[in-house]
N, C-alpha and C positions, 0 to 999 in steps of 0.2 A: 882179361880172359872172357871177352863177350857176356854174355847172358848168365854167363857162370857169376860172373864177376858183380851182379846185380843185386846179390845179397850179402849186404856189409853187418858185421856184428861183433863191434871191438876188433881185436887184431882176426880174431879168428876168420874172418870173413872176405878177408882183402885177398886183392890178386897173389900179394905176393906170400900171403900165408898160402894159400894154395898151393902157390910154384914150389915152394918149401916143402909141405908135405907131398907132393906129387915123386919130389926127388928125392926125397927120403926114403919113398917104398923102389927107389931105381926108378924111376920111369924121368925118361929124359926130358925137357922143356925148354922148345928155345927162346929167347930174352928179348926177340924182336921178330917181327914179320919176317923177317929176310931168314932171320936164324931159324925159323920155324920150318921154312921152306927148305932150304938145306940138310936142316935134320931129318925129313921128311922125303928128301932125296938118296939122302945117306941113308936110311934104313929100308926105305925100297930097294936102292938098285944091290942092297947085302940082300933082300930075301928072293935075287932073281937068280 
């Protein structure tokens, strides 16, 4: 998660506790560069 990802603190801290709580509250997260981009396609071309 870039820069986010820079502060590690037991589990709480990692990428993927992140990714976890991220998708918990709904908010979508994609699992690779590629999937990121896609998602990010996907939800644009839904808000045109």
């Amino acid at each position: 998660m870039g820069h986010a990802g820079a502060i590690a603190s037991g589990s709480s801290g990692t990428a993927q506790a992140k990714k976890e709580a991220l998708e918990a509250l709904g908010v979508r997260v994609g699992g690779t560069p590629t999937g990121t981009a896609r998602l990010a396609q996907a939800v644009l071309g839904a808000a045109e």
